[in-house]
C-alpha positions as CSV (number, residue, x, y, z in Angstrom):
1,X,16.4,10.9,6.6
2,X,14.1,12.3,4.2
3,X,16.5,13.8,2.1
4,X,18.0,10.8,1.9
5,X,15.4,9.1,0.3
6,X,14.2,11.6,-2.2
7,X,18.3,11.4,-3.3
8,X,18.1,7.6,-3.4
9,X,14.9,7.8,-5.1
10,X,16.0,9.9,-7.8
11,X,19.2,8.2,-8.3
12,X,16.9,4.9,-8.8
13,X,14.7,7.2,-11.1
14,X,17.2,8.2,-13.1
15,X,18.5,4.9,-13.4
16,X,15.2,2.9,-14.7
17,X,14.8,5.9,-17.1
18,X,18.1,5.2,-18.5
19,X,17.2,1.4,-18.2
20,X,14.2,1.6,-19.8
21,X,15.3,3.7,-22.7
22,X,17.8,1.5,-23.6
23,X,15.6,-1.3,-23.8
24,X,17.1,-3.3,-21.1
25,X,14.1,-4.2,-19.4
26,X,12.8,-5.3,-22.3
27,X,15.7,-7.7,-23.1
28,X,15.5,-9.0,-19.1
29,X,11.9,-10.0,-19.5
30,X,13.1,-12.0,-23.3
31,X,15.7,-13.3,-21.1
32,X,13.5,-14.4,-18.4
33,X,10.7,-15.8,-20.8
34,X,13.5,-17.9,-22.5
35,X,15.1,-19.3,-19.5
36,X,11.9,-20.0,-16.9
37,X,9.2,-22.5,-17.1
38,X,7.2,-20.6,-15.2
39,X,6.1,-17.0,-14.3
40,X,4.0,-15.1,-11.7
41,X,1.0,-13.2,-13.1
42,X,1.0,-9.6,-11.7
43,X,-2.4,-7.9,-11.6
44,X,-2.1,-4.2,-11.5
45,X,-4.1,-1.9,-9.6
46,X,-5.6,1.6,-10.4
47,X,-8.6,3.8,-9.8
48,X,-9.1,6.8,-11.3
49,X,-8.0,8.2,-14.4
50,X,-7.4,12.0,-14.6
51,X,-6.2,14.7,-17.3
52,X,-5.6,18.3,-17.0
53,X,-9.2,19.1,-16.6
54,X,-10.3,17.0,-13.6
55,X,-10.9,17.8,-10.1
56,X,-9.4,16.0,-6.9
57,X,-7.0,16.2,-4.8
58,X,-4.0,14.3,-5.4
59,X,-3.6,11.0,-3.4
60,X,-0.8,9.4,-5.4
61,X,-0.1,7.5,-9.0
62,X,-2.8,4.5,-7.4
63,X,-5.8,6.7,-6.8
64,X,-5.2,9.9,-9.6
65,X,-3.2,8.3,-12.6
66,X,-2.4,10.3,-15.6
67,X,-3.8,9.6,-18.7
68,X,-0.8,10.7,-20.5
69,X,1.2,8.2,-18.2
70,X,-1.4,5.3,-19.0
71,X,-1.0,5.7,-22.1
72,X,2.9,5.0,-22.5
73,X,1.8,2.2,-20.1
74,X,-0.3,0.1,-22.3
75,X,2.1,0.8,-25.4
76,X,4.9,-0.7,-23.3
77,X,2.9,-3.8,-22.1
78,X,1.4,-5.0,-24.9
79,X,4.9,-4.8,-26.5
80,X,6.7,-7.0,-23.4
81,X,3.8,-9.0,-22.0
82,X,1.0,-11.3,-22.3
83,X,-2.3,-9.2,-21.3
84,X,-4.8,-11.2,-19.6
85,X,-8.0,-10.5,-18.5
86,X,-9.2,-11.9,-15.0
87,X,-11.3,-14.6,-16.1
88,X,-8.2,-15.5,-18.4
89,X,-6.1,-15.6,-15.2
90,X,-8.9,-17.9,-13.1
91,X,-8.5,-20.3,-15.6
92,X,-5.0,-20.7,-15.7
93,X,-4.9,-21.3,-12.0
94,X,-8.4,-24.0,-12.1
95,X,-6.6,-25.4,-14.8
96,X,-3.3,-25.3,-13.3
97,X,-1.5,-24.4,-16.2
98,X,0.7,-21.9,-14.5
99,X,1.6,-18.5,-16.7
100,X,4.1,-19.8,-19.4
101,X,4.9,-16.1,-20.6
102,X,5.2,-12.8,-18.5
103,X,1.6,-12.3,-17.9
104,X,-0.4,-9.2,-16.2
105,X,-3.7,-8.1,-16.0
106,X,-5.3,-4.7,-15.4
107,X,-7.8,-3.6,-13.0
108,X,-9.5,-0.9,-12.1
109,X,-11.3,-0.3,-8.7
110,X,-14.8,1.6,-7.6
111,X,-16.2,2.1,-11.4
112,X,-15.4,5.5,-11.7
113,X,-16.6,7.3,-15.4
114,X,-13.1,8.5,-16.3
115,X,-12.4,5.1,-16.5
116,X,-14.8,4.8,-19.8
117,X,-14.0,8.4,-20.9
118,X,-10.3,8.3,-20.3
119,X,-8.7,4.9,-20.4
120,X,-11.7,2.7,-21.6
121,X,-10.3,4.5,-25.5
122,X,-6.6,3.6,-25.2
123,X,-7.6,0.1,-24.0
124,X,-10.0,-0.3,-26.9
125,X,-7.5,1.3,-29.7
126,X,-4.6,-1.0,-28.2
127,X,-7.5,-4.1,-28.1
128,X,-5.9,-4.5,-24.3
129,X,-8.3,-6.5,-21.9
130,X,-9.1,-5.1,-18.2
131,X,-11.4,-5.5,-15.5
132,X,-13.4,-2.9,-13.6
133,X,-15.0,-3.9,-10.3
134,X,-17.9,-1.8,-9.5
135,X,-19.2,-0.2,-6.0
136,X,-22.6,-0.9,-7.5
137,X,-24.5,1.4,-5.3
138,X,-23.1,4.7,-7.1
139,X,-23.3,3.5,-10.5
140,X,-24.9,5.8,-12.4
141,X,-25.2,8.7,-9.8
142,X,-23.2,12.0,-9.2
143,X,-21.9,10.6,-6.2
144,X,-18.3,9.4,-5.5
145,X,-16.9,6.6,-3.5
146,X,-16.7,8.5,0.2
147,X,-13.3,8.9,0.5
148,X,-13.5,10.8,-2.9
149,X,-16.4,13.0,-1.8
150,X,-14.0,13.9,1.2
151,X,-11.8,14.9,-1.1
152,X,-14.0,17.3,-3.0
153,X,-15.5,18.7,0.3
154,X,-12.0,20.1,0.9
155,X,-11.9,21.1,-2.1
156,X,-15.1,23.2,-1.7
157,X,-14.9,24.5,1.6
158,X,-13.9,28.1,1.8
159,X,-12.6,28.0,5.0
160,X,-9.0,28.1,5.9
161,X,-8.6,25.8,8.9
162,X,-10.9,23.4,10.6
163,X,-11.0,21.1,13.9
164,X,-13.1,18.1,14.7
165,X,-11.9,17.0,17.8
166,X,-14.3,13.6,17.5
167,X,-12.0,12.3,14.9
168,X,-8.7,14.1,15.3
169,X,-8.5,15.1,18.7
170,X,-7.9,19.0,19.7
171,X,-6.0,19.5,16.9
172,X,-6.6,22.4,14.0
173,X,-5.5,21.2,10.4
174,X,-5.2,24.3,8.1
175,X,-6.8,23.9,4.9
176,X,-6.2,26.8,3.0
177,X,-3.5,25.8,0.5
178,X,-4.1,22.6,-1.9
179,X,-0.9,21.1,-0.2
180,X,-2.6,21.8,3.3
181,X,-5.6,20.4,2.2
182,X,-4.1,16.8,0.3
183,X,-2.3,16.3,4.2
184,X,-5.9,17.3,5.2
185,X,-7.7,15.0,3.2
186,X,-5.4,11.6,3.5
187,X,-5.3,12.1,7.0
188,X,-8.9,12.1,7.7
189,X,-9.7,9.1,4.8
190,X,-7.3,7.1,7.0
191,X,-8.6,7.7,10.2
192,X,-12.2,7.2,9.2
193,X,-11.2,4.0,7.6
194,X,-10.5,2.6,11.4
195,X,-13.8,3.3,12.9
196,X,-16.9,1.3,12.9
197,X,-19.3,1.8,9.7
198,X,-21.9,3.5,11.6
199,X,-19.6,5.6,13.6
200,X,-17.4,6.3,10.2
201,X,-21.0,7.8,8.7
202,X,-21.5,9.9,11.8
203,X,-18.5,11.4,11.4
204,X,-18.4,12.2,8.0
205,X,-21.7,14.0,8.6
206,X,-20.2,16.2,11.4
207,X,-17.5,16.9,9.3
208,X,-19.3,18.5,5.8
209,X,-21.1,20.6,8.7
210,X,-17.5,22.1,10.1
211,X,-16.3,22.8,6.6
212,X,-19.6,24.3,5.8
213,X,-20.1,22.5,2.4
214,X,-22.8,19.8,1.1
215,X,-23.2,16.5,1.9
216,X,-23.4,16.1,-2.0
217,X,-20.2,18.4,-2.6
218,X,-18.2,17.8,-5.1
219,X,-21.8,17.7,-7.8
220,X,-21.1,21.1,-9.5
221,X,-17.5,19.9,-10.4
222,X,-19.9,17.4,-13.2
223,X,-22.9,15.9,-13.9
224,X,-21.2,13.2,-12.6
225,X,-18.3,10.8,-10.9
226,X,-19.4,7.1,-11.6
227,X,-20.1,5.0,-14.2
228,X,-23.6,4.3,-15.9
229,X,-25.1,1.1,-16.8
230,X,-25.1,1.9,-20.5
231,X,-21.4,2.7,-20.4
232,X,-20.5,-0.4,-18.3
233,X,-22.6,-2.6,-21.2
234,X,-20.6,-1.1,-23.8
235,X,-17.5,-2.0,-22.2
236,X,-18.7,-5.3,-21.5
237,X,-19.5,-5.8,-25.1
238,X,-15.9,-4.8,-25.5
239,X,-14.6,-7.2,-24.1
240,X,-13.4,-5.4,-20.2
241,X,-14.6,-7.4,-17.8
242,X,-17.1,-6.3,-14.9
243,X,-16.6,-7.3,-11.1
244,X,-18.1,-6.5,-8.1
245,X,-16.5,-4.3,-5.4
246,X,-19.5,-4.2,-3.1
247,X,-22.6,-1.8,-2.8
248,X,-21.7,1.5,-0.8
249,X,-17.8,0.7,-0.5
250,X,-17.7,0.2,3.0
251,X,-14.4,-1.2,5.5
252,X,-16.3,-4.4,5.4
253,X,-14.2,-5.6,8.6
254,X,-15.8,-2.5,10.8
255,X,-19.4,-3.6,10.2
256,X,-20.7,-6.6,11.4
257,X,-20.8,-10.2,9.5
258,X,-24.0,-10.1,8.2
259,X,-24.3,-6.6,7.1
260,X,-20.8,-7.0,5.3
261,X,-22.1,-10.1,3.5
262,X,-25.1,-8.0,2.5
263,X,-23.0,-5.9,0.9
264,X,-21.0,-8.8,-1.0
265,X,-24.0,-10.7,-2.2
266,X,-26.3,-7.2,-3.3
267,X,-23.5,-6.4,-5.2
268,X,-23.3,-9.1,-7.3
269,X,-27.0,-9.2,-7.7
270,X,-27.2,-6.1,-9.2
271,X,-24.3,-6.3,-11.5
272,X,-25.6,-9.5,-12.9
273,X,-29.6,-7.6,-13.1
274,X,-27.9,-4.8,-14.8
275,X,-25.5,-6.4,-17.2
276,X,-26.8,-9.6,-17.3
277,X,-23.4,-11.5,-16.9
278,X,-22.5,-13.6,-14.5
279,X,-20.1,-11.6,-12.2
280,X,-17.3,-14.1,-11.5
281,X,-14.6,-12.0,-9.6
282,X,-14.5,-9.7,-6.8
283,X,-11.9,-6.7,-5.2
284,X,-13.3,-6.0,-1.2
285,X,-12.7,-2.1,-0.4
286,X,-9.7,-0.6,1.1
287,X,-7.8,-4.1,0.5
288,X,-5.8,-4.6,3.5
289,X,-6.2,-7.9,4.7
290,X,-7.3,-6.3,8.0
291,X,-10.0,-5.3,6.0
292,X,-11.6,-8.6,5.2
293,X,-11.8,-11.9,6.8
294,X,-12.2,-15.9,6.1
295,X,-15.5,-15.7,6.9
296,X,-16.1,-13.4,3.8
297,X,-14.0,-15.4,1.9
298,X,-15.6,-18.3,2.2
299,X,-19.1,-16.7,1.7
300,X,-17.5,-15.8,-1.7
301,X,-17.1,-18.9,-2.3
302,X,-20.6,-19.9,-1.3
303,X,-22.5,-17.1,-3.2
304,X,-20.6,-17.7,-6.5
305,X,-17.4,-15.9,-6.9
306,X,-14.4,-17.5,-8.4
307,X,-11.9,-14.4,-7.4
308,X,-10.8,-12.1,-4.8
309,X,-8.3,-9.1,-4.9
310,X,-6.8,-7.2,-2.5
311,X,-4.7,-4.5,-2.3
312,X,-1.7,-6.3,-1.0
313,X,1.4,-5.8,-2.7
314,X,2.9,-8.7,-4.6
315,X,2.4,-10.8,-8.1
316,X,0.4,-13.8,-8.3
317,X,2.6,-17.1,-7.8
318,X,0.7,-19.9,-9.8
319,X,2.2,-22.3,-7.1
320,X,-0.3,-21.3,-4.6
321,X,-3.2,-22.3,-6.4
322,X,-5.6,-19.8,-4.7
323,X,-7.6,-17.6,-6.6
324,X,-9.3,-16.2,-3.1
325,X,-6.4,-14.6,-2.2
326,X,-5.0,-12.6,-5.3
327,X,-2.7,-9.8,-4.8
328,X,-2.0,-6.7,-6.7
329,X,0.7,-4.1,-7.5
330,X,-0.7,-0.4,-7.3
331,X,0.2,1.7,-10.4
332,X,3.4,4.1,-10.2
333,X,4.5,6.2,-12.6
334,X,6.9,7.4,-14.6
335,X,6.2,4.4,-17.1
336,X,10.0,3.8,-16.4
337,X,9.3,3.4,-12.6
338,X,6.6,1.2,-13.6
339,X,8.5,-0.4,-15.8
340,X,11.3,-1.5,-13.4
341,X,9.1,-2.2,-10.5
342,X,7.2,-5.0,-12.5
343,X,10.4,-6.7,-14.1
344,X,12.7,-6.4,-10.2
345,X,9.3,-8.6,-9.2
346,X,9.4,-11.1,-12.2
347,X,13.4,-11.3,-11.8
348,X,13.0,-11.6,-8.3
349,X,10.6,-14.6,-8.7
350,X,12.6,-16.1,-11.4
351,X,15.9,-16.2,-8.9
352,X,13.4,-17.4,-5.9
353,X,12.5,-20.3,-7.8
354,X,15.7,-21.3,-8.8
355,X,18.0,-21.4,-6.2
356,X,16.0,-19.7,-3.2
357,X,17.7,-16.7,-3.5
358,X,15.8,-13.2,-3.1
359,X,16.2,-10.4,-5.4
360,X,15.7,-6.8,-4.0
């Protein structure tokens, strides 16, 4: 089965590369821009931006995206779509105006400091607008978001296996290859995302102790991970627009109402104190809708916001009319992949609306 998928996959691969190349997509999304009223908005999704000289362990084209990859990225957008920034695309849906062209928008989340050292550039020289939404708490410390401090733990540790049988049972995960220790690492993120906040602390605590590293591992790797207040003003300035994404990225769905709402409205308090803005738009961590609930949805409401993201996958259909409930497609790459992911959605749409006919 598996090798069945990695043939499929580079059969597809070769074929968007070939697609791309040509121009084809390119012609597609004339094509489609000629013949549709309408079009869906896709907001795009990454984290980090890394180069040759960064430190993590991999976690996929989402998390880790190349720079050399973003690059080719924003050279083939501006040249095949209309680049909106998020307050851009709240407006369109108040106003109900609907997206008359092929429209995206790029976001990045947690606020990490490659974003302003690596992509923050490109996006400048390219005059492309994006939006970062900031776990607020780590802003300006050598801290990363937790599941990124994992990460670097493995990276640290000098042992070769480990076993904490609170969080994975009996079992013993070897750690002594980089391979071993990316299995290692998205394993345990995921299972720590599904236990209660308190308990999800607890455990990470007991497990820096069985790899025998710092709780603040990961700190001689840079000064450090996140963002700074002067950096996020210059951007601001800019032009990139600043969110919130709450104030120690918790799974806001394993901690109770009130605490989670703490979280939502301390955020945007000290965004707006910092940056003095008024922070319109906000992504909730993790992203799942499992990890959020109507209740915090409509305190977002109540406190000011005008946006949520998520992480589910999907373009924004201007039909729906709800801002609250915005999805996203994570970043892939080869620009190619990327490339024909994002027009099969906007062909896909085009076909749905005009005959009821899906696209895969």
């Amino acid at each position: 089965m598996l090798k069945k998928r990695r043939i499929k996959y580079f059969i597809k691969g070769m074929l968007f590369l070939s697609l791309f190349y040509l121009r084809i997509f390119d012609l597609i999304l004339k094509l489609l821009a000629r013949v549709c009223r309408e079009h869906p908005c896709i907001i795009l999704l990454y984290h980090r931006i890394v180069d040759d000289s960064s430190e993590y362990l991999n976690k996929g084209p989402v998390v880790h995206h190349q720079i050399k990859d973003f690059k080719k990225e924003i050279t083939y957008f501006k040249r095949n779509f209309q680049i909106l920034s998020m307050d851009e695309v709240v407006n369109h849906i108040k106003l109900d105006k609907g997206f008359k062209r092929p429209s995206i928008a790029i976001t990045f989340d947690d606020g990490y400091l490659d974003n302003y050292t690596l992509a923050y550039p490109v996006l400048k020289k390219h005059r492309v607008p994006a939006t970062i939404y900031l776990t607020t708490g780590l802003v300006g410390t050598p801290d990363g978001i937790w599941t990124e401090q994992i990460g670097l733990a493995f990276l640290e540790t000098k042992k070769d296996y480990f076993n904490l049988s609170a969080l994975l049972g009996d079992k013993t995960i070897p750690i002594k290859t980089k391979e071993e220790k990316e299995q290692a690492n998205s394993e345990v993120s995921e299972t720590l995302k599904l236990r209660p906040d308190d308990e999800r602390r607890e455990l990470i605590h007991k497990l820096f102790e069985e790899l025998e590293v710092s709780e603040k591992s990961g700190r001689h790797f840079g000064e450090r991970m996140m963002l700074n207040w002067e950096e996020v003003q210059e951007m601001r300035k800019d032009g990139i627009t600043i969110g919130s994404h709450s104030h120690t990225h918790p799974i806001l769905s394993q901690m109770s109402s009130e605490k989670a709402k703490d979280e939502i409205l301390n955020s945007k308090k000290v965004v707006e104190k910092n940056v003095d803005i008024k922070v319109r738009h906000f992504s909730f961590p993790n992203g799942r809708e499992e990890d959020f609930s109507e209740e915090l949805r409509d305190y977002c409401r109540e406190v000011g916001f005008e946006s949520i993201c998520s992480v589910v996958y999907g373009p924004y259909d201007a039909s729906k009319k709800d801002p609250f409930a915005l999805k996203r497609v994570g970043a892939i790459h080869p620009v190619s992949m990327m490339a024909g992911e994002i027009v099969r959605l906007f062909f896909r749409s085009a076909v749905r609306k005009n005959g009821g006919v899906s696209v895969d």
